[in-house]
N, CA, C and O atoms as a GROMACS GRO file, in nm:
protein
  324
    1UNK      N    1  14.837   7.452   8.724
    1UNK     CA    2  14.828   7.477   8.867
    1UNK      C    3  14.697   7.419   8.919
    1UNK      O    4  14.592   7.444   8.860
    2UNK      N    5  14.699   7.344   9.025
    2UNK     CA    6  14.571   7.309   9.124
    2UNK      C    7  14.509   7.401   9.120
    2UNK      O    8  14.542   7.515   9.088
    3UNK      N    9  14.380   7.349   9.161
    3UNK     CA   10  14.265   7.440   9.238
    3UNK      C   11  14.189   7.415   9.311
    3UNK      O   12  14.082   7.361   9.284
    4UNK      N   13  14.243   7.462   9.465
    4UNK     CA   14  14.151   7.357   9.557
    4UNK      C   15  14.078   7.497   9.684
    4UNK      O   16  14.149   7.575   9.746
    5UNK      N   17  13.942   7.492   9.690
    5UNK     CA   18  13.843   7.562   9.698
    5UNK      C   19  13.911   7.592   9.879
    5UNK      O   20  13.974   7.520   9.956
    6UNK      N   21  13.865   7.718   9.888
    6UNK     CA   22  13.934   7.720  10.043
    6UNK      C   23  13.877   7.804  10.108
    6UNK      O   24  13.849   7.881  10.016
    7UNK      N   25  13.816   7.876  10.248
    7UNK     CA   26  13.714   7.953  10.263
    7UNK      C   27  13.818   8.093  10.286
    7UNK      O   28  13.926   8.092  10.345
    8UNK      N   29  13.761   8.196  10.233
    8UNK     CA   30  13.808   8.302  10.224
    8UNK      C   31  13.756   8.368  10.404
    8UNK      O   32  13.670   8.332  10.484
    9UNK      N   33  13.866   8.483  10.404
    9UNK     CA   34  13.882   8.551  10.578
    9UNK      C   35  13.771   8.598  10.615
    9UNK      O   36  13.784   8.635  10.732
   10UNK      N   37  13.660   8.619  10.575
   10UNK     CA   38  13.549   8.724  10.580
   10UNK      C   39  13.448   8.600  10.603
   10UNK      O   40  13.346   8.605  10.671
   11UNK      N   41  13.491   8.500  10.542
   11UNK     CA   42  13.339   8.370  10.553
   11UNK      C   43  13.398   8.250  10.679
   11UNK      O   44  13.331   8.152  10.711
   12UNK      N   45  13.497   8.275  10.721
   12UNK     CA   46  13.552   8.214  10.874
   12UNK      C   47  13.467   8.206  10.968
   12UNK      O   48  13.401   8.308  10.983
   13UNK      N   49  13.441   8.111  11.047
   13UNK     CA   50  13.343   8.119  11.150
   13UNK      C   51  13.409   7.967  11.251
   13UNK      O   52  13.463   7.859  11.227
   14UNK      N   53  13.369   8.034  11.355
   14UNK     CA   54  13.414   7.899  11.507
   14UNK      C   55  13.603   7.866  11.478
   14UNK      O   56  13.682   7.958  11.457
   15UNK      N   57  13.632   7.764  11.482
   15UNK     CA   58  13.749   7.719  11.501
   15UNK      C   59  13.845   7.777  11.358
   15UNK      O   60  13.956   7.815  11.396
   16UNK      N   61  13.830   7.788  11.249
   16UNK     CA   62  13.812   7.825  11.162
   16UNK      C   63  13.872   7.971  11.153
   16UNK      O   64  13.988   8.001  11.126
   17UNK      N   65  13.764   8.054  11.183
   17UNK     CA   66  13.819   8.218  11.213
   17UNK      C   67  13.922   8.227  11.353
   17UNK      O   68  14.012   8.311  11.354
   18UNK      N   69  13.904   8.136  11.469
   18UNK     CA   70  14.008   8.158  11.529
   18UNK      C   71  14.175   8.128  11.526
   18UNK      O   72  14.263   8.176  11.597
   19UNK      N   73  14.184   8.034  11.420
   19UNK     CA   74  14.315   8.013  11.338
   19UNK      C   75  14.304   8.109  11.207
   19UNK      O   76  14.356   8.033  11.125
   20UNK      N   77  14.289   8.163  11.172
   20UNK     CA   78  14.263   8.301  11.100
   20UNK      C   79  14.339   8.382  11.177
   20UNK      O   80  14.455   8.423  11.174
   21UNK      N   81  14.258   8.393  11.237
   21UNK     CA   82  14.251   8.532  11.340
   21UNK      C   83  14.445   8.549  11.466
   21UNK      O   84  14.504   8.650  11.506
   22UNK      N   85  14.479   8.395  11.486
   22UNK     CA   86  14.583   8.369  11.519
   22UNK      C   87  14.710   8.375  11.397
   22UNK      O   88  14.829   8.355  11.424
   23UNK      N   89  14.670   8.400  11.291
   23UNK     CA   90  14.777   8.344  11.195
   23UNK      C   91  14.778   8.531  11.189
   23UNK      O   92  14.881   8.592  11.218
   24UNK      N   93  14.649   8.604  11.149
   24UNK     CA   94  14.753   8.736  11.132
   24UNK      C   95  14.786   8.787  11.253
   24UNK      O   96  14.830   8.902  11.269
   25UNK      N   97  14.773   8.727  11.319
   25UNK     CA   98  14.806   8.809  11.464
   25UNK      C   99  14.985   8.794  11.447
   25UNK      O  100  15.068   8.885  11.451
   26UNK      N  101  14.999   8.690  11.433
   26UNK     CA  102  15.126   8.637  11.420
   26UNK      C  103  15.197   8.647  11.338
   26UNK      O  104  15.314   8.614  11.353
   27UNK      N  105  15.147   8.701  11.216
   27UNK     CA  106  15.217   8.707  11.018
   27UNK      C  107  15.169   8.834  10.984
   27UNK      O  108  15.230   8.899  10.899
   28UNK      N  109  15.058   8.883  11.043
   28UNK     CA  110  14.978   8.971  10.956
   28UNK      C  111  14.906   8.933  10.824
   28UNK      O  112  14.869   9.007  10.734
   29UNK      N  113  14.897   8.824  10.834
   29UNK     CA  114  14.770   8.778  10.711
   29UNK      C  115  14.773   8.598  10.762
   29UNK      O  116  14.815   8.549  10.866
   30UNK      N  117  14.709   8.530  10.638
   30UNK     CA  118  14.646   8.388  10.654
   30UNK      C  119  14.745   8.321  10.535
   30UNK      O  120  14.682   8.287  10.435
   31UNK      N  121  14.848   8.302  10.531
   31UNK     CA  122  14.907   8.207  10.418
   31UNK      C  123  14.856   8.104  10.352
   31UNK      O  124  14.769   8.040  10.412
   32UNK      N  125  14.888   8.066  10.231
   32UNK     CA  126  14.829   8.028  10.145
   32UNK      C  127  14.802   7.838  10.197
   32UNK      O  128  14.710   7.762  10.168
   33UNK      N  129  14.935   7.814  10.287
   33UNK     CA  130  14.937   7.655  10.297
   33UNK      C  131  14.848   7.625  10.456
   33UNK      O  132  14.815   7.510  10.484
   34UNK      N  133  14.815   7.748  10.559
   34UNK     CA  134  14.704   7.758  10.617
   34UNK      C  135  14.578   7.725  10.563
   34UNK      O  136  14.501   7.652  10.625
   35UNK      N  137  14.545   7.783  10.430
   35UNK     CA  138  14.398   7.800  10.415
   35UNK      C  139  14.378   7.608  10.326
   35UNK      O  140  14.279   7.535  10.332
   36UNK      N  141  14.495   7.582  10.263
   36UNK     CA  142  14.511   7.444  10.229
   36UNK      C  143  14.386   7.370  10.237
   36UNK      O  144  14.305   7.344  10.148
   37UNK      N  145  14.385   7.334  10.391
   37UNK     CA  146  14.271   7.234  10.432
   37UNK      C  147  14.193   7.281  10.547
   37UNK      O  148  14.156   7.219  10.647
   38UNK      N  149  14.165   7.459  10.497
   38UNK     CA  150  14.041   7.546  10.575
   38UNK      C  151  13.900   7.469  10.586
   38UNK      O  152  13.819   7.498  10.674
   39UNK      N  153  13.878   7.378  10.497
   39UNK     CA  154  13.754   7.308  10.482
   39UNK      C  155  13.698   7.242  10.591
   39UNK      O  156  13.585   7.224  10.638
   40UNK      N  157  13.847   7.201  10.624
   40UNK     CA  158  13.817   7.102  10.760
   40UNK      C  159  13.936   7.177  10.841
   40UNK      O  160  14.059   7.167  10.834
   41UNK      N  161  13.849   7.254  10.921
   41UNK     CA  162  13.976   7.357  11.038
   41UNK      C  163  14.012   7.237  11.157
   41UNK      O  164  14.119   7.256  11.214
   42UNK      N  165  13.957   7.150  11.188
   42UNK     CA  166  14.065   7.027  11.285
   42UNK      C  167  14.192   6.990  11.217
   42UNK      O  168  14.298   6.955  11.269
   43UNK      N  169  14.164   7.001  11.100
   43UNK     CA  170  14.281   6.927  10.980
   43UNK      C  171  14.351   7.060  11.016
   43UNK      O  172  14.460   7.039  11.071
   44UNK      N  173  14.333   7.135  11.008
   44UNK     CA  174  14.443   7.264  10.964
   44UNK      C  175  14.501   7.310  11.129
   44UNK      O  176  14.616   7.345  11.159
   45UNK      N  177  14.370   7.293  11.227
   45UNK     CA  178  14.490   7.302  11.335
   45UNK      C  179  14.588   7.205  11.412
   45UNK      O  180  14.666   7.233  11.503
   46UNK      N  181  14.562   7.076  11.348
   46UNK     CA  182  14.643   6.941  11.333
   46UNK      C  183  14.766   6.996  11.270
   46UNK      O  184  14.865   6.991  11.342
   47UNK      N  185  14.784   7.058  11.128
   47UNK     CA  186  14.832   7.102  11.046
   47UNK      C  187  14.918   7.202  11.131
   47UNK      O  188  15.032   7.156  11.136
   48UNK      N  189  14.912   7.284  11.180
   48UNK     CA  190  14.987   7.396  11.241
   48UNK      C  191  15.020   7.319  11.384
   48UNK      O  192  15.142   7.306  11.391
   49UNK      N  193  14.960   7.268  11.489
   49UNK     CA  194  15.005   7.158  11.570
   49UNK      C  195  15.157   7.141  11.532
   49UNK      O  196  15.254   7.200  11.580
   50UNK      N  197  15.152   7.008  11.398
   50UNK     CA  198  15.212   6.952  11.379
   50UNK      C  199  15.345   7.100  11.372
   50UNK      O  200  15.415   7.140  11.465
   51UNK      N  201  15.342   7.140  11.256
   51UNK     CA  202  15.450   7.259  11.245
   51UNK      C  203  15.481   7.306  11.412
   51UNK      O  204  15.594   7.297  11.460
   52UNK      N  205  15.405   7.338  11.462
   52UNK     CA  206  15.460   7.420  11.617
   52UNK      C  207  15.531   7.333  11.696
   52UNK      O  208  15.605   7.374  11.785
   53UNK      N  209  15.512   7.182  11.665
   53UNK     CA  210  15.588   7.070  11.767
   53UNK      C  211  15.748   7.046  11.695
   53UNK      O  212  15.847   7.002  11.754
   54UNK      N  213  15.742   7.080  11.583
   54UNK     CA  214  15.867   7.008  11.479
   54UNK      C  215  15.940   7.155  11.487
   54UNK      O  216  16.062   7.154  11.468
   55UNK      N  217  15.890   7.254  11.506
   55UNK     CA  218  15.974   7.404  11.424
   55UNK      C  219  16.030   7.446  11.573
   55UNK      O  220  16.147   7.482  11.585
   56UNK      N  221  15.934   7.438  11.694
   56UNK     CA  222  15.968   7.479  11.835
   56UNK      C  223  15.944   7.374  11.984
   56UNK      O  224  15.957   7.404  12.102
   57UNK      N  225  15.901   7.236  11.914
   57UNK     CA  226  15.956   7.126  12.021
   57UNK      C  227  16.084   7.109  12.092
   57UNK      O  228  16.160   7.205  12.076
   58UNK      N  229  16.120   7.031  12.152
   58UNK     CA  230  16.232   7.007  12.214
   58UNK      C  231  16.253   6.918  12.107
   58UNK      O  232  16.175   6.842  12.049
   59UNK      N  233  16.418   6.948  12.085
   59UNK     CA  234  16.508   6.876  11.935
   59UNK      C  235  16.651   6.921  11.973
   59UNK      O  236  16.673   7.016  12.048
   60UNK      N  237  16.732   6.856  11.923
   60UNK     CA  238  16.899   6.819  11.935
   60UNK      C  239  16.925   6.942  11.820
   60UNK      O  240  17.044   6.966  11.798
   61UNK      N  241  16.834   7.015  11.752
   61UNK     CA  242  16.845   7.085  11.619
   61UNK      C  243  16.825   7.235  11.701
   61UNK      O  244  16.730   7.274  11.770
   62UNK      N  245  16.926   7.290  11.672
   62UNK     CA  246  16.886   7.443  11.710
   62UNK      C  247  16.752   7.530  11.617
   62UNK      O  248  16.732   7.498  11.500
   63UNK      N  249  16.681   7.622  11.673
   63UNK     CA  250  16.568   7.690  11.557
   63UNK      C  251  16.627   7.709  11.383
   63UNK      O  252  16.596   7.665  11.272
   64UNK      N  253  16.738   7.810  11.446
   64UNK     CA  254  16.804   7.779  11.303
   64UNK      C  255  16.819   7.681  11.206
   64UNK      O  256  16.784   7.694  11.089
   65UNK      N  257  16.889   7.544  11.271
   65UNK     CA  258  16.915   7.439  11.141
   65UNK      C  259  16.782   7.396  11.101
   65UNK      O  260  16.751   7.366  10.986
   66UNK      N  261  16.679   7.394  11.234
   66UNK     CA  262  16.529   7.325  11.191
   66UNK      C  263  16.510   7.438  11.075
   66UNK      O  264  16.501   7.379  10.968
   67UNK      N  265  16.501   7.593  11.055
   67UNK     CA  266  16.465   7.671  10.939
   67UNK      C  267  16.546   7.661  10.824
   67UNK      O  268  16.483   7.657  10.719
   68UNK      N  269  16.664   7.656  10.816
   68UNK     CA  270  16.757   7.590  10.696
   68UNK      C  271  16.703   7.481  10.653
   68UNK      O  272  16.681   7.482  10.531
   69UNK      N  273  16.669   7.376  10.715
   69UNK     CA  274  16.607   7.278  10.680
   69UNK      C  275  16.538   7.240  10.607
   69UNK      O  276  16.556   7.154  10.521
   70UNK      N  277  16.393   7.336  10.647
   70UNK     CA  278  16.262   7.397  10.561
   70UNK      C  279  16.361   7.433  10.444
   70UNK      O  280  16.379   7.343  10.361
   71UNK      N  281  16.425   7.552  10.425
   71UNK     CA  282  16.460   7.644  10.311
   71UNK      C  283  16.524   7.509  10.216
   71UNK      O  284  16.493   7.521  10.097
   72UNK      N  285  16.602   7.390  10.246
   72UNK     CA  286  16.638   7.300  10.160
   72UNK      C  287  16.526   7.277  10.103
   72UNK      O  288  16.491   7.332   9.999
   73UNK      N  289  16.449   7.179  10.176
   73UNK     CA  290  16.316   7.091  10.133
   73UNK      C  291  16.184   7.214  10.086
   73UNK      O  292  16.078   7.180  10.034
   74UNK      N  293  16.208   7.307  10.108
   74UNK     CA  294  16.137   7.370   9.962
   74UNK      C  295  16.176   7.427   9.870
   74UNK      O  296  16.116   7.454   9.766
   75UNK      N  297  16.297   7.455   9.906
   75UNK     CA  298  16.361   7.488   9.771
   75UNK      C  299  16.385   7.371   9.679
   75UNK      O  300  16.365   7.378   9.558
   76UNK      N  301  16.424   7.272   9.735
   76UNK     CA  302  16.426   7.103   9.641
   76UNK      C  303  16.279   7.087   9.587
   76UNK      O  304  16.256   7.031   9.480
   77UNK      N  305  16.192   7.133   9.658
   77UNK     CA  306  16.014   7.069   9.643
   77UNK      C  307  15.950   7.186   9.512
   77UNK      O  308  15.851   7.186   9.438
   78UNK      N  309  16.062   7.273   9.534
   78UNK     CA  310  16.006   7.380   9.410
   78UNK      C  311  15.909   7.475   9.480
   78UNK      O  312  15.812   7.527   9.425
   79UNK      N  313  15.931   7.484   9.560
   79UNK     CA  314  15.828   7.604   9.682
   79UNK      C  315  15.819   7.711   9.734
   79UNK      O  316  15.862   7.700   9.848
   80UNK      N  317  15.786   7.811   9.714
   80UNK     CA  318  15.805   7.959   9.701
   80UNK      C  319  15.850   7.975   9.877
   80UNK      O  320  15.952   8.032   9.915
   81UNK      N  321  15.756   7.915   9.960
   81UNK     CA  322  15.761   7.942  10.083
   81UNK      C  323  15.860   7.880  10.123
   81UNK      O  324  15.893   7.886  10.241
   0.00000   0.00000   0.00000
């Protein structure tokens, strides 16, 4: 298994703790593919960006098939989430 260094909820600060702070608002905690590329929080709210335009953009794909979708391509990718 990888090991890639990631800042824990308590050491969050500026842009950083406020995508924190939005993710449990929304989940009740910080998931694991959030904290990914915490290092660089532009990257990570690029990162969630990107997800919020593809999962709830305007698309010919109802919410549903876009989440079936996901559930293929990680279940094919070997991915818990």
């Amino acid at each position: 298994m990888a090991w890639i260094k990631t800042v824990p909820d308590e050491e969050a600060r500026g842009l950083l703790k406020q995508i924190y702070d939005g993710s449990i608002e929304r989940a009740g905690k910080v998931w694991n593919i959030t904290r990914l590329s915490s290092l660089r929080p532009q990257a990570t709210q690029g990162s969630l960006s990107l997800y919020a335009a593809t999962m709830f953009g305007p698309s010919e794909l109802s919410r549903g098939e876009r989440e079936m979708i996901a559930v293929v391509v990680s279940r094919a990718n070997e991915c818990h989430y």
